[in-house]
C-alpha positions in Angstrom: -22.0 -6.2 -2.6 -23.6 -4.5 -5.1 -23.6 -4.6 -8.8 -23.5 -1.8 -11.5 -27.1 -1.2 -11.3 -27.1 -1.2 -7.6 -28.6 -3.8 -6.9 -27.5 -6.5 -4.3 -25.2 -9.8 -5.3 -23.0 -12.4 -3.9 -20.7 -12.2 -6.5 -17.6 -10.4 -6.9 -16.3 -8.9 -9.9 -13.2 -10.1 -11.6 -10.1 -7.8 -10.7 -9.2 -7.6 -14.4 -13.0 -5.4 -15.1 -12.4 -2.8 -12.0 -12.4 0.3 -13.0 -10.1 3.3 -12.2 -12.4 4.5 -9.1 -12.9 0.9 -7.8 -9.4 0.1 -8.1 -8.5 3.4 -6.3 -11.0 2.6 -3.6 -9.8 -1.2 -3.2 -5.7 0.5 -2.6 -7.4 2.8 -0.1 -9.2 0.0 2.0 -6.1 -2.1 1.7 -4.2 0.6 3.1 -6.4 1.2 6.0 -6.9 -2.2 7.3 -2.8 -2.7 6.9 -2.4 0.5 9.3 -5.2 -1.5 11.9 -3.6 -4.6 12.3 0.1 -3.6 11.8 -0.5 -0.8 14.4 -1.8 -3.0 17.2 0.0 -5.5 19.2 -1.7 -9.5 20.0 -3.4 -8.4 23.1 -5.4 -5.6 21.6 -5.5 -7.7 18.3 -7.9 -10.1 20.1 -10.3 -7.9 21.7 -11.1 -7.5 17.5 
């Protein structure tokens, strides 16, 4: 994780200061790992 002057840290950012990009980026990662596992069944879901 990085922070706003690119520079690597363990710690996340409250939800409350992402901004518009961030929060944009977070809906698109959320939607892409939902498609993943809801699109496989238990036998291919553990080869993950």
């Amino acid at each position: 994780i990085k922070d706003a002057n690119g520079v690597d840290t363990a710690e996340l950012k409250p939800e409350e200061e992402w901004t518009n990009v961030e929060d944009s980026l977070s809906v698109g990662n959320y939607k892409s790992l939902n498609a993943i596992f809801n699109g496989v069944d238990q036998n291919m879901f553990r080869r993950f």
